[in-house]
N, CA, C and O of each residue as an XYZ file, in Angstrom:
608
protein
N      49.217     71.853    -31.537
C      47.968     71.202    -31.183
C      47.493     70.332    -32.344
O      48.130     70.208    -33.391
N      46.287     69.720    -32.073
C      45.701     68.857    -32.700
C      44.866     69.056    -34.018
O      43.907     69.820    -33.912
N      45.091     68.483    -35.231
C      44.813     69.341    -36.611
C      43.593     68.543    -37.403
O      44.121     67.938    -38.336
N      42.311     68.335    -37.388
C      41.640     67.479    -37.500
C      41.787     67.504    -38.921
O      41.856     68.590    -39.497
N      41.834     66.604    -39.446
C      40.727     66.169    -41.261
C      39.919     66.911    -41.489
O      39.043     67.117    -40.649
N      39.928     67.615    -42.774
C      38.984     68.218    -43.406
C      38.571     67.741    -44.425
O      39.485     67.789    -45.248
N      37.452     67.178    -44.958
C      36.695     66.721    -45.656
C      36.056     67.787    -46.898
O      34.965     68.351    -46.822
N      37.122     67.909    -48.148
C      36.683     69.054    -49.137
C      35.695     68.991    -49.995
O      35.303     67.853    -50.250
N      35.196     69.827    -50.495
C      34.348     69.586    -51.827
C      34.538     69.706    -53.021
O      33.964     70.609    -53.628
N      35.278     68.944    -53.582
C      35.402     69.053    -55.273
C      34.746     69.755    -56.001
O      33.568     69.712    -55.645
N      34.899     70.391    -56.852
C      34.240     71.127    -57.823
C      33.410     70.391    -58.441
O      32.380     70.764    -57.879
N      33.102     69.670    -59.132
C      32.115     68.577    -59.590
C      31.149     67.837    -58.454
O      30.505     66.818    -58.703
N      31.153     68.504    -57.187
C      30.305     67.888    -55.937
C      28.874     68.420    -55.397
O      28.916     69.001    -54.313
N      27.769     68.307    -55.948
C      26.416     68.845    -55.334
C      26.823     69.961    -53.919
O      27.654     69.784    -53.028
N      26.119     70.828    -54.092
C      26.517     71.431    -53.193
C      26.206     70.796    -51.220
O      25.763     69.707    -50.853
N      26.617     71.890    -50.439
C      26.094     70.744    -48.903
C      24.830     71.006    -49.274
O      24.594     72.011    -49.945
N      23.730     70.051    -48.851
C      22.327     70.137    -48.725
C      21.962     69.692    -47.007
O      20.885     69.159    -46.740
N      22.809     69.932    -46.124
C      22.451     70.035    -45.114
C      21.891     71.448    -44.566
O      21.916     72.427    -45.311
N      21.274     71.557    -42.961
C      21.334     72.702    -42.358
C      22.561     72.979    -41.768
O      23.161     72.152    -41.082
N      23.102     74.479    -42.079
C      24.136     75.038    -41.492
C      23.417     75.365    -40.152
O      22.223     75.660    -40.111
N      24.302     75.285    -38.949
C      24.172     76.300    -38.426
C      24.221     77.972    -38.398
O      25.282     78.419    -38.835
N      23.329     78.882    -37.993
C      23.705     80.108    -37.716
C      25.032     80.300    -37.499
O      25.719     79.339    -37.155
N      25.675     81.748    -37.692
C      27.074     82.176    -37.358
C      26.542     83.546    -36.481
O      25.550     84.207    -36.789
N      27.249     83.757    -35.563
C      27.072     85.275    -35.010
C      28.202     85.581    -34.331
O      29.092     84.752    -34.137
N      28.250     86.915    -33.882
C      29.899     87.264    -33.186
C      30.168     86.236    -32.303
O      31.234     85.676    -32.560
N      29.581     85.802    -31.369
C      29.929     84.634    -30.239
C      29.895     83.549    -30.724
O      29.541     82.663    -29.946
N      30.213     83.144    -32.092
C      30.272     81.533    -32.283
C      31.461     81.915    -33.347
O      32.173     80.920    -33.485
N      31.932     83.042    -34.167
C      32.751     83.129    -35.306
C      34.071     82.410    -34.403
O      34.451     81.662    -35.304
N      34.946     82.146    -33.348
C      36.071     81.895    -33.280
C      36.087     80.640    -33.066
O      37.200     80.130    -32.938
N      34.756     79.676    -32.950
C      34.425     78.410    -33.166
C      34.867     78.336    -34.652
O      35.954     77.818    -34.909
N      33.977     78.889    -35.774
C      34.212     78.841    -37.384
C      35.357     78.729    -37.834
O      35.773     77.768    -38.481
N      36.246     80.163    -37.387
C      37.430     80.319    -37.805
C      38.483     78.955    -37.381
O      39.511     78.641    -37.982
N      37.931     78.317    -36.252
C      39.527     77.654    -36.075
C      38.699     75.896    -36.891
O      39.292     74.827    -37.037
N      37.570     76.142    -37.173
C      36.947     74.773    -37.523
C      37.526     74.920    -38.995
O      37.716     73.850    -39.574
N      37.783     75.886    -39.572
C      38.080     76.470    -41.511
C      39.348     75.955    -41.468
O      39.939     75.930    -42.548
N      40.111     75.398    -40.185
C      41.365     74.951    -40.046
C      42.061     74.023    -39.262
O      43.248     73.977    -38.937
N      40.719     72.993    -38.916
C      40.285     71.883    -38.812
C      41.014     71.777    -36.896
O      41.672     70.851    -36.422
N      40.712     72.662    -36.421
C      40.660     73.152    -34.879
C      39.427     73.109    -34.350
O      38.598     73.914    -34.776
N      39.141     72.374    -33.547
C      37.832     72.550    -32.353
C      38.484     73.768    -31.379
O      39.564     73.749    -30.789
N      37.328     74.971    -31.413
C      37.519     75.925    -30.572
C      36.225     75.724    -29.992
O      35.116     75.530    -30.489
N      36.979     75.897    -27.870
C      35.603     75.820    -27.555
C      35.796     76.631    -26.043
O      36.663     76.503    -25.178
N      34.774     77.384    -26.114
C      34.616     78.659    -25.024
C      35.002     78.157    -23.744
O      35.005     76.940    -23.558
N      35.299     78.879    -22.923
C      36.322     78.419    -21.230
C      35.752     79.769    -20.892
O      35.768     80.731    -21.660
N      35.325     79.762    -19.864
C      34.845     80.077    -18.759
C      36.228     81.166    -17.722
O      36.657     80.229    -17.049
N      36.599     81.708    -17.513
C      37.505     82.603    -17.107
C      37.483     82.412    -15.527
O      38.369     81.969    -14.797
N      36.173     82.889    -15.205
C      36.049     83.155    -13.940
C      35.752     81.727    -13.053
O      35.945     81.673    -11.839
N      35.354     80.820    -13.695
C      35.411     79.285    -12.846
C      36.183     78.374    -13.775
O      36.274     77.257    -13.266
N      36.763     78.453    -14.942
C      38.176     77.634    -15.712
C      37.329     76.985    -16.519
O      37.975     76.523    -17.460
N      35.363     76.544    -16.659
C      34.977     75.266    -17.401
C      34.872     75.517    -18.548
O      34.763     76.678    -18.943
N      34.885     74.167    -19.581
C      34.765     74.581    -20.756
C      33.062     74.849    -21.166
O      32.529     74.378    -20.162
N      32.324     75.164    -21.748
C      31.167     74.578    -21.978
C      30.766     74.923    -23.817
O      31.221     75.775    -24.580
N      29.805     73.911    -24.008
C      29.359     73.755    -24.935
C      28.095     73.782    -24.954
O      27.652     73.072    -24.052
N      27.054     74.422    -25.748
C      27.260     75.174    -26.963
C      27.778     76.676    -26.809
O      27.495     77.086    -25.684
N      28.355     77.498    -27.476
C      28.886     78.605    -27.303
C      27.798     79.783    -26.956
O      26.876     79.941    -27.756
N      27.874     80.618    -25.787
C      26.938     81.585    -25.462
C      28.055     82.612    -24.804
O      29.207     82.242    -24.581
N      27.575     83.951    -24.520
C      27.479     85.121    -24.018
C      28.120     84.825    -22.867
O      29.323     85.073    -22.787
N      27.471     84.282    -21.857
C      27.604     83.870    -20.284
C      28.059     82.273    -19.831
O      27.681     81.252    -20.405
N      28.868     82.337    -18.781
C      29.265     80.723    -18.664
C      27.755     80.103    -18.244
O      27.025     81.033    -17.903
N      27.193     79.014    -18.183
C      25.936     78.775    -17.574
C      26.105     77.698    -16.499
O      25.251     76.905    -16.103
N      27.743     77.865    -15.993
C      27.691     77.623    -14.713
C      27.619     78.271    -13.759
O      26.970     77.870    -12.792
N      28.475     79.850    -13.754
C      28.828     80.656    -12.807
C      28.098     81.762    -13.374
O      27.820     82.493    -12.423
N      27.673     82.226    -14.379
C      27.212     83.371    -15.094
C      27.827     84.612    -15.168
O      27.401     85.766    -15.137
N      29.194     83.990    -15.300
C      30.118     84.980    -15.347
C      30.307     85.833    -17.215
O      30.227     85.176    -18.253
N      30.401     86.407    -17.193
C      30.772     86.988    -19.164
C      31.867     86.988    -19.852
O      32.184     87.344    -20.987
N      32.589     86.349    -18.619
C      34.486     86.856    -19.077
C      34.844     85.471    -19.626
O      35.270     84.568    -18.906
N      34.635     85.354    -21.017
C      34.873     83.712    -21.694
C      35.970     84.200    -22.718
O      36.217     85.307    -23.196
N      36.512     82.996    -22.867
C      37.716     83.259    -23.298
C      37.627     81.521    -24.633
O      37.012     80.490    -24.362
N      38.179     81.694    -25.529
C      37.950     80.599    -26.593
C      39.807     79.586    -26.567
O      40.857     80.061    -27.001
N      39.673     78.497    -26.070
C      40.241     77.745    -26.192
C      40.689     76.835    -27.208
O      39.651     76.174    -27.212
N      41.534     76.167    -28.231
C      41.840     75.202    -28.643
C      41.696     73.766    -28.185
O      42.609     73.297    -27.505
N      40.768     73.106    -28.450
C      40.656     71.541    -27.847
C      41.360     71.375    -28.394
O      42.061     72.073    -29.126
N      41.279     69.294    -27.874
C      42.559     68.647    -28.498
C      41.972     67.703    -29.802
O      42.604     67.213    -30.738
N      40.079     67.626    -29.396
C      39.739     67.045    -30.735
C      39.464     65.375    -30.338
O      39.403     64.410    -31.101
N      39.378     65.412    -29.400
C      39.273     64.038    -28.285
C      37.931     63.857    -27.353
O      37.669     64.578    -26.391
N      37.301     62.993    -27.720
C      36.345     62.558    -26.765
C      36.255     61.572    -26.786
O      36.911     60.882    -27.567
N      34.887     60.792    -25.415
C      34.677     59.737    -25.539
C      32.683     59.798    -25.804
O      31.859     60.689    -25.601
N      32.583     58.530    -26.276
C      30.762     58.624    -26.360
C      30.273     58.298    -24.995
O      30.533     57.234    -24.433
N      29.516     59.303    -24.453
C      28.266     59.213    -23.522
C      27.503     58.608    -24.089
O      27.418     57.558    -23.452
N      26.616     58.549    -25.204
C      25.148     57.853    -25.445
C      25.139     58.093    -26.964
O      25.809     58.897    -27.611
N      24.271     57.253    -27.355
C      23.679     57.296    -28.994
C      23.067     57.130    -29.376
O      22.228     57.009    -28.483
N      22.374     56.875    -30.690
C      21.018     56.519    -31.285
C      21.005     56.618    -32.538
O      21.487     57.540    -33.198
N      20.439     55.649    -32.936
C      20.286     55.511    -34.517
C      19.222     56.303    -35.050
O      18.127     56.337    -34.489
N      19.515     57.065    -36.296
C      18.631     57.677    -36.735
C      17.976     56.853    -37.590
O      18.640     56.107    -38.310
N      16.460     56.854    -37.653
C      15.874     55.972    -39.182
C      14.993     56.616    -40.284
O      14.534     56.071    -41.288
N      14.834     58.175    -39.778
C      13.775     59.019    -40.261
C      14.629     60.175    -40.424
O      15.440     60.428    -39.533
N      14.548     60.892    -41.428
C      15.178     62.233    -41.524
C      14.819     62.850    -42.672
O      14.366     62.258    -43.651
N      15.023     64.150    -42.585
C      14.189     65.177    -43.535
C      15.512     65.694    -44.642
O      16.664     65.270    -44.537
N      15.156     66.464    -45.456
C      16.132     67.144    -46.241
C      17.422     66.264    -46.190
O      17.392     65.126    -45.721
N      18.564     66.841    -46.694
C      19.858     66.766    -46.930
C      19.873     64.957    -45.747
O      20.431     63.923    -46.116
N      19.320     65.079    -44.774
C      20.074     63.681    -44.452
C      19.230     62.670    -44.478
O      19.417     61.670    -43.786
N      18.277     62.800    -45.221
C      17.094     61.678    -45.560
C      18.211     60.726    -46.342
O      18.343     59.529    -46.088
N      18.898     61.358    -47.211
C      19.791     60.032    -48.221
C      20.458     59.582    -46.781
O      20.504     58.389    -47.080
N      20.832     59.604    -45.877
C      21.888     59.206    -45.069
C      21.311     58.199    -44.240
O      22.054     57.279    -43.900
N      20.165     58.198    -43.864
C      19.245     56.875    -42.761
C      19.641     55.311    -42.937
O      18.923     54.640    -43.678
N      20.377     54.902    -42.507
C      20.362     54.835    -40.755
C      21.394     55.806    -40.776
O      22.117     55.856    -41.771
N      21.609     56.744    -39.639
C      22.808     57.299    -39.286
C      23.129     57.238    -37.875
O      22.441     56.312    -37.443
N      23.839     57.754    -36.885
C      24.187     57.746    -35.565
C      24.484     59.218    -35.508
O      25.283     59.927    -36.120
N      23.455     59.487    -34.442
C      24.026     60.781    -33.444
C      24.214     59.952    -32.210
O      23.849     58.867    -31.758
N      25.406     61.595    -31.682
C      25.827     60.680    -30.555
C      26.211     62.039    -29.054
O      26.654     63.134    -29.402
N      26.083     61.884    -28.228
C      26.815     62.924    -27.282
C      27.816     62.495    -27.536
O      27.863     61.385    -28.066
N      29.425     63.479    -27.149
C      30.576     62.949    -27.129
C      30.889     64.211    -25.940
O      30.815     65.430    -25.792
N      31.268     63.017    -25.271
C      31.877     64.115    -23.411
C      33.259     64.200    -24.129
O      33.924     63.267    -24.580
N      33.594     65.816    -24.132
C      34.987     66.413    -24.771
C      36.098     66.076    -23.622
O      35.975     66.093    -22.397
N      36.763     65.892    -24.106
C      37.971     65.669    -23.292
C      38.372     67.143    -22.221
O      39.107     67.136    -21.233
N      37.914     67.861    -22.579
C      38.128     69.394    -21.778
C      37.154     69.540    -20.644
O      37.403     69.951    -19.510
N      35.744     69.044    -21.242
C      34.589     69.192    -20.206
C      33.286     69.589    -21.156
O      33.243     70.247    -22.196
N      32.554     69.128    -20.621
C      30.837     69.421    -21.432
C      30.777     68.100    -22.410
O      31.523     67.124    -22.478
N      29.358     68.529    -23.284
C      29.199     67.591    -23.826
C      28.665     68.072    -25.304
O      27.822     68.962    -25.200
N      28.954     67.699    -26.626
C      28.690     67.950    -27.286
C      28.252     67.057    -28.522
O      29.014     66.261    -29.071
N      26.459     67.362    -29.031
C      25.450     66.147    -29.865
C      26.270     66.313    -31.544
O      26.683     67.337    -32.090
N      26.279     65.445    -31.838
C      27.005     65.357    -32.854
C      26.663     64.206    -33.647
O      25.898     63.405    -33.108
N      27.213     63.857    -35.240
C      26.600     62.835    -35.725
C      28.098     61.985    -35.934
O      29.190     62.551    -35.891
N      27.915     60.583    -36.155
C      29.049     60.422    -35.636
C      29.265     59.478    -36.924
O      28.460     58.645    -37.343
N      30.382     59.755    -37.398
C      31.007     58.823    -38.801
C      31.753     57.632    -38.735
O      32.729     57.664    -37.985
N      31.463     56.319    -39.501
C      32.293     55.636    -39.502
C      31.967     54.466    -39.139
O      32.396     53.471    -39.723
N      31.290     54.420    -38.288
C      30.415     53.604    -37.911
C      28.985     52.490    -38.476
O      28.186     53.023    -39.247
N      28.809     51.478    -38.201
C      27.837     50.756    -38.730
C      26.365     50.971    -38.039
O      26.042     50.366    -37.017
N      25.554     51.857    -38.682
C      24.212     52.236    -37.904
C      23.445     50.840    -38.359
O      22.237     50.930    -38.142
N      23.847     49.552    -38.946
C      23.018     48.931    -39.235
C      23.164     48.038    -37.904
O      22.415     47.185    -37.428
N      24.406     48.549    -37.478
C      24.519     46.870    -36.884
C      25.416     48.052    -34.941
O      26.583     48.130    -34.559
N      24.205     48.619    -34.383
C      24.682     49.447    -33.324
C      25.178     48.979    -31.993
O      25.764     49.635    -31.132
N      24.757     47.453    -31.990
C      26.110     46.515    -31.155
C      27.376     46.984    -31.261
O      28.041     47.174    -30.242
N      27.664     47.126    -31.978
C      29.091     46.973    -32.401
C      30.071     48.441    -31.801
O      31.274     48.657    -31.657
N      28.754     49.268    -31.560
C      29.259     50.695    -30.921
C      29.763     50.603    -29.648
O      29.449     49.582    -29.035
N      30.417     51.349    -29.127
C      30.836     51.294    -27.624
C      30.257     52.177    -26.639
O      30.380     53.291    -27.148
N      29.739     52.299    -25.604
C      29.739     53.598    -24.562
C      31.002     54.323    -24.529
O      31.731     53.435    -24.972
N      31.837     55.398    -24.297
C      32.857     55.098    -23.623
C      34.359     54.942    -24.522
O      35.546     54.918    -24.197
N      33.388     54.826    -26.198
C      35.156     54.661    -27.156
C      35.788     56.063    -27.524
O      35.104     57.080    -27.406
N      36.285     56.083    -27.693
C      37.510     57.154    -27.674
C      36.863     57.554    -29.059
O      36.486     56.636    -29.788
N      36.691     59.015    -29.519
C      36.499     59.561    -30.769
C      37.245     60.307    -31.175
O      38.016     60.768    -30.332
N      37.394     60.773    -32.550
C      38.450     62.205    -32.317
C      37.621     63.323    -33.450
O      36.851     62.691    -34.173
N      37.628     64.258    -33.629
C      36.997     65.323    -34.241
C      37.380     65.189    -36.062
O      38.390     64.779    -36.634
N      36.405     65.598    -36.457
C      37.112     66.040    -38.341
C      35.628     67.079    -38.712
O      34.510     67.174    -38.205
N      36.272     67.685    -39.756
C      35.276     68.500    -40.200
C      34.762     68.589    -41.790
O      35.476     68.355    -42.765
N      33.983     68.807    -41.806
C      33.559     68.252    -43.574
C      33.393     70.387    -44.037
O      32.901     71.209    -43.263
N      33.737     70.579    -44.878
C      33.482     71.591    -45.484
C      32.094     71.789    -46.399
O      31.908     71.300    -47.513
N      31.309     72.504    -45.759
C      29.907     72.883    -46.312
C      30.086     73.713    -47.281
O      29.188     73.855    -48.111
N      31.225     74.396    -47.373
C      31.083     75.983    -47.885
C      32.197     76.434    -47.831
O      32.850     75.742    -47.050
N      33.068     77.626    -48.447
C      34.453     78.045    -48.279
C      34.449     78.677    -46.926
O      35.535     78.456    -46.391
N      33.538     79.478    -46.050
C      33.442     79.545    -44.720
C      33.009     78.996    -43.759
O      32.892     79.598    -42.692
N      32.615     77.525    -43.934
C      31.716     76.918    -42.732
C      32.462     75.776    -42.972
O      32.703     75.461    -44.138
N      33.056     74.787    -41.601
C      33.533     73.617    -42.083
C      32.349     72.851    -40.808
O      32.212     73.681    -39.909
N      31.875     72.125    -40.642
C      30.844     71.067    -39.979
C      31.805     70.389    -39.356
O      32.770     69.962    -39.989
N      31.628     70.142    -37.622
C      32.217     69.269    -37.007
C      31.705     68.186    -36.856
O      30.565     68.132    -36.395
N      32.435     66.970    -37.217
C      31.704     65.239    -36.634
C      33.303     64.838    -36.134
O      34.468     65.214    -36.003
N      32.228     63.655    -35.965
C      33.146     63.063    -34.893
C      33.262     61.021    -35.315
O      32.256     60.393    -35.642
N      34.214     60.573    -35.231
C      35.015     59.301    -35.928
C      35.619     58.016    -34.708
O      35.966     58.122    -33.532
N      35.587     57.564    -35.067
C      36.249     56.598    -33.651
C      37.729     56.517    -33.781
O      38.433     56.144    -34.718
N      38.007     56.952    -32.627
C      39.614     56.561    -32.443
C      40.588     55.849    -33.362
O      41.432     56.261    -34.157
N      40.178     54.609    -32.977
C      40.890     53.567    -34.455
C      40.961     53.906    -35.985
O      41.821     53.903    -36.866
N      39.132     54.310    -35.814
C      38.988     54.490    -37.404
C      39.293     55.732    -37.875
O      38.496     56.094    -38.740
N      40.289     56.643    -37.587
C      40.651     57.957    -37.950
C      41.784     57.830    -39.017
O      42.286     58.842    -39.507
């Protein structure tokens, strides 16, 4: 399968000053395969869907029997928006782009999206092909974003 970019932190590198997300038993096999630059993302057993964000119950069928899949690390952009205001850790980063990205498996997942020119958001596509990478926050947390096709 598909082995995304990991983005390390040098020893001489400020530490992340972003927000982590929480970790809990139902999101660790997301972590683990992200520490190894794998998008893992929960499937649904009893109706096959994938969904995103990771929970307990499918919240299509409300079934419990989920099972954690390997994506391939592939999407395309649904929608976006330039950020121009931001607090902590991504105040240095303004303009930035978040973006939905419809996964190639199914669902949709908000994400900030790299690579891109937030000055100039013409230039973005509906619809372009992205592929996954992960930046390392921490020796256990790697952060998923997301890159455009070409520019990978």
């Amino acid at each position: 399968m598909f082995a995304a970019p990991i983005t390390r932190r040098d020893s001489g590198r400020v530490a992340y000053d972003k927000p982590i997300p929480p970790k809990g038993l139902h999101t660790q096999p997301f972590w683990d395969g992200a520490k190894e630059g794998k998008l893992m993302l929960p499937r649904c057993r009893s109706c096959n869907r994938v969904h995103w964000y990771p929970r307990l119950i499918c919240p299509f069928c409300h079934s419990t029997d989920i099972e954690w899949i390997e994506g391939s690390g592939a999407g395309r952009i649904h929608t976006f928006a330039v950020q121009h205001r931001a607090f902590g850790g991504w105040a240095k980063e303004v303009p930035y782009v978040t973006a939905y990205i419809d996964l190639a498996e199914g669902d949709r997942m908000l994400t900030v999206l790299r690579g891109v020119d937030a000055e100039h958001p013409e230039t973005i596509e509906i619809g372009a092909e992205v592929r996954v990478e992960f930046e390392e926050a921490d020796e256990d947390t790697h952060i998923p974003f997301w890159r455009l096709a070409e520019a990978s």
